[in-house]
Structure formats: structure tokens, C-alpha cells
Backbone as a ProteinNet text record, in pm:
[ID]
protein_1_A
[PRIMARY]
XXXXXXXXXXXXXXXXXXXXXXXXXXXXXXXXXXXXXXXXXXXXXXXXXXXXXXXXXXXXXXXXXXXXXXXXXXXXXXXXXX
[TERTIARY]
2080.4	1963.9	1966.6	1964.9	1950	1809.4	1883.2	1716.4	1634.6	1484.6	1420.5	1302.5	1264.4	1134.2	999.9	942.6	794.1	718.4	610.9	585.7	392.2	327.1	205.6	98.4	95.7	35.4	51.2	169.5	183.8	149.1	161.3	119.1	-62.8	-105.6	-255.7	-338.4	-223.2	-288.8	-266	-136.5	-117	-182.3	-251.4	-365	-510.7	-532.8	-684.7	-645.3	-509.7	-530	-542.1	-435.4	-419.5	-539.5	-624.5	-777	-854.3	-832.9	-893	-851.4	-738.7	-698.8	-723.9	-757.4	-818.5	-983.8	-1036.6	-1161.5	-1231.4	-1114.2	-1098.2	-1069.6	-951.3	-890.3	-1001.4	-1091.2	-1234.5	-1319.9	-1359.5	-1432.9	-1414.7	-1253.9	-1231.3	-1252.2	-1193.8	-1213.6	-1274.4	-1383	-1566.5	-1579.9	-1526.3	-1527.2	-1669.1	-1709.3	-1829	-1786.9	-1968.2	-1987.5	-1972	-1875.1	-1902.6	-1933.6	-2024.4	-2066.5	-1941	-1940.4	-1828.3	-1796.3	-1869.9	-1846.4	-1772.1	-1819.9	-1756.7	-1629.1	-1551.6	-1440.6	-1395.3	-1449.3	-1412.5	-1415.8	-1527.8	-1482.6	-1415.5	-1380.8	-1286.4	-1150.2	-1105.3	-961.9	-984.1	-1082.9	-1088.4	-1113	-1163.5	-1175.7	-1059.1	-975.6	-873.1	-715.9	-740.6	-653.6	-680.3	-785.3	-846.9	-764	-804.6	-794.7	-620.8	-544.6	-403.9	-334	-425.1	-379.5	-402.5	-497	-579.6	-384.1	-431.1	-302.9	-144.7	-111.6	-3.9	22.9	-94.6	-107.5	-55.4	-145.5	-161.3	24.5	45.8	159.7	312.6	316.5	394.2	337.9	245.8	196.2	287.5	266.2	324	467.8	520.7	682.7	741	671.8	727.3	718.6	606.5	628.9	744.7	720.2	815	990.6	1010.4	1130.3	1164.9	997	1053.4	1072.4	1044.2	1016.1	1168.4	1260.1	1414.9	1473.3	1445.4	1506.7	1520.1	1381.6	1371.1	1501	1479.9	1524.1	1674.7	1739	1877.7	1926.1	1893.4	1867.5	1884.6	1810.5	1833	1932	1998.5	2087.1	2193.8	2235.3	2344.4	2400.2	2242.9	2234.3	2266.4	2269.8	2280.7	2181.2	2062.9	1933.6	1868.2	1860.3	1790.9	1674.7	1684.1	1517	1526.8	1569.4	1556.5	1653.6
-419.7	-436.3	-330	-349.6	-304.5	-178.8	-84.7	23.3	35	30.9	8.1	89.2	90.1	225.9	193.4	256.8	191.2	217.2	98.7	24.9	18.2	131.4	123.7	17.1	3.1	-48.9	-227.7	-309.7	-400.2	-400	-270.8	-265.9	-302.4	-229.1	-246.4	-382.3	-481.8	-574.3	-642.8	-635.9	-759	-666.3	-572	-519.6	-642.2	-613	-695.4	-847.3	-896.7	-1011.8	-1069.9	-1006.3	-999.5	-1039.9	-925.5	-893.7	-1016.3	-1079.5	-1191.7	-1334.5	-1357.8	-1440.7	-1409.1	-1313.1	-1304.8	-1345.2	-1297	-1329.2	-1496.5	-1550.6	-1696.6	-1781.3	-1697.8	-1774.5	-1773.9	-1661.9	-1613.7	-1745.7	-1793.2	-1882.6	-1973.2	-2047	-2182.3	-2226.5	-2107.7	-2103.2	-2090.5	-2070.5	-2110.9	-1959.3	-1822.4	-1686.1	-1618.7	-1677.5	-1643.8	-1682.7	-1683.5	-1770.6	-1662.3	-1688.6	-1604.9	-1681.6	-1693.4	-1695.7	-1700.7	-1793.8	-1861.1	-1776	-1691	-1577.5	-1420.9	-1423	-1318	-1271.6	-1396.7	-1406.5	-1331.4	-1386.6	-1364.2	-1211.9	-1079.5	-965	-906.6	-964.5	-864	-920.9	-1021.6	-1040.9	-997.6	-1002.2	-921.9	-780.5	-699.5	-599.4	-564.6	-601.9	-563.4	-518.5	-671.9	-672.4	-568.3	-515.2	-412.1	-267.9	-257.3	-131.4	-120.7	-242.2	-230	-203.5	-239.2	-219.8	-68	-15.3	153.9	204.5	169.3	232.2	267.2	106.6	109.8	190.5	185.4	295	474.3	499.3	630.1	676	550.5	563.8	587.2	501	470.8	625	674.8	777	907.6	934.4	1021.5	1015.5	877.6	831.4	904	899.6	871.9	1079.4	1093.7	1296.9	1366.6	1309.3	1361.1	1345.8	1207.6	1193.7	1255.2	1327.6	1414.5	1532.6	1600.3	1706.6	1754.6	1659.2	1641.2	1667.2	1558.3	1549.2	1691.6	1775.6	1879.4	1986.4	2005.7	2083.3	2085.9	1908.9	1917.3	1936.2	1923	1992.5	2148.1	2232.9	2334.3	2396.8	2354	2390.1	2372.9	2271.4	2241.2	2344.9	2411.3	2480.6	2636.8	2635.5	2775.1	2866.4	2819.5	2890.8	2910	3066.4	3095.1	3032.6	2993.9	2942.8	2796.8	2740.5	2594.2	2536
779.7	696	586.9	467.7	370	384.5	333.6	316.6	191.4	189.8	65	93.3	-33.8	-38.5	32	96.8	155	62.9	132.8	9.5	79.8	84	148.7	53.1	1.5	-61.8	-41.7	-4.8	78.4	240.3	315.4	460.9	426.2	343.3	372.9	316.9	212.6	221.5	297.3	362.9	510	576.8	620.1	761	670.3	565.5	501.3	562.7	523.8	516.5	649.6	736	902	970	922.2	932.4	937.7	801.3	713.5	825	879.2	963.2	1115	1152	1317.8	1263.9	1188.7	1176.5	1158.5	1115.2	1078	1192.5	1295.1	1387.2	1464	1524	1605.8	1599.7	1455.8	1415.5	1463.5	1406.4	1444.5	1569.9	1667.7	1822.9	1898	1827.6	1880.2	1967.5	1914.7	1999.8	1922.2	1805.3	1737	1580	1546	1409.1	1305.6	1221.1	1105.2	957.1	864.6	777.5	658.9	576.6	510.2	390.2	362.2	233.1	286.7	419.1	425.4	402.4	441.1	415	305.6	171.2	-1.8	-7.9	56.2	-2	67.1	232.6	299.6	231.9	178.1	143.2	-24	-79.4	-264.5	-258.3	-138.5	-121.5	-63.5	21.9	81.1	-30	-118	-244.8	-315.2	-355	-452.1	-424.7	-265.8	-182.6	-163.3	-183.4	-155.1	-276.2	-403.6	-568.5	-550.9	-525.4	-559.2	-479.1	-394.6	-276.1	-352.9	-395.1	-434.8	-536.6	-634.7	-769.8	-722.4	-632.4	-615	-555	-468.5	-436	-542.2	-630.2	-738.4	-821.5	-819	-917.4	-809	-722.1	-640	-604.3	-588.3	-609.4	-714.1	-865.4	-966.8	-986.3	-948	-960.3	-922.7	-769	-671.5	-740.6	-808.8	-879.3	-980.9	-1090	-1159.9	-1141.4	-1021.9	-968.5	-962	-837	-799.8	-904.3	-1000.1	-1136.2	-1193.9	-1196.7	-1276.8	-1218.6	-1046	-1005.3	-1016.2	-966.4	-967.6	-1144.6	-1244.3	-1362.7	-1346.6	-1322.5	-1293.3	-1208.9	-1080	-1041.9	-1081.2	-1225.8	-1276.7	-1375.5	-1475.2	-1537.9	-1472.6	-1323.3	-1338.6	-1355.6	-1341.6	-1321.6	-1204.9	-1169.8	-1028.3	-1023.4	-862	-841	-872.1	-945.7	-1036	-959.3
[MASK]
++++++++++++++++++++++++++++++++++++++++++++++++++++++++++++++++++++++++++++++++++

């Protein structure tokens, strides 16, 4: 299997959506009644909360790469510390 970057921001919308389908399956299966809207903000809220995620993630990916960048830069140069 090929290795690839994690990717939190996909884990937390499949936990919303996961979420979104036990709550559905509950229903159909007569385990209790849930109300037909609820549905709409736990899976638009879930999407929202997995966009915020992925952002912050990709924002912290992308530091951390210039950070490396900066440093292996500096050790090429021959500068203490760097």
C-alpha cells in the first residue's frame, strides 16, 4: 500500500457522516423517532467542521514544510544553528 499524508479533515467528515447514518439507520429500525431536519445540520455542520479542520491542517502542513525547507537551506549553506 502506497503511503499518503493524513488527511484529518476527511476522518472528521466520515465520523459526521457515519454519525449522520447510525442516526438514520436508529430511525428506520423503529430504535427511536428522530425528526426529519435534524438530519440537514448534523451532516452541513459536520461538512463545515471538516472544511475548518482541513484548513487549519493544510495551514500547519504547509509551515512545517517551510520551516524544513528553511532549515535544510541552512545546513547546505554552512550556517550554525540553521
Amino acid at each position: 500500500m502506497l503511503r499518503h499524508r493524513f488527511q484529518p479533515g476527511r476522518l472528521v467528515a466520515g465520523a459526521f457522516l457515519t454519525a449522520a447514518g447510525v442516526v438514520y439507520a436508529g430511525d428506520a429500525g423503529g430504535l427511536w423517532q428522530t425528526p426529519w431536519f435534524v438530519l440537514i445540520p448534523l451532516v452541513v455542520g459536520g461538512l463545515c467542521v471538516a472544511g475548518a479542520v482541513g484548513v487549519l491542517a493544510r495551514t500547519v502542513h504547509r509551515r512545517r514544510g517551510a520551516l524544513r525547507e528553511t532549515r535544510e537551506d541552512g545546513r547546505r549553506a554552512g550556517i550554525p544553528g540553521g
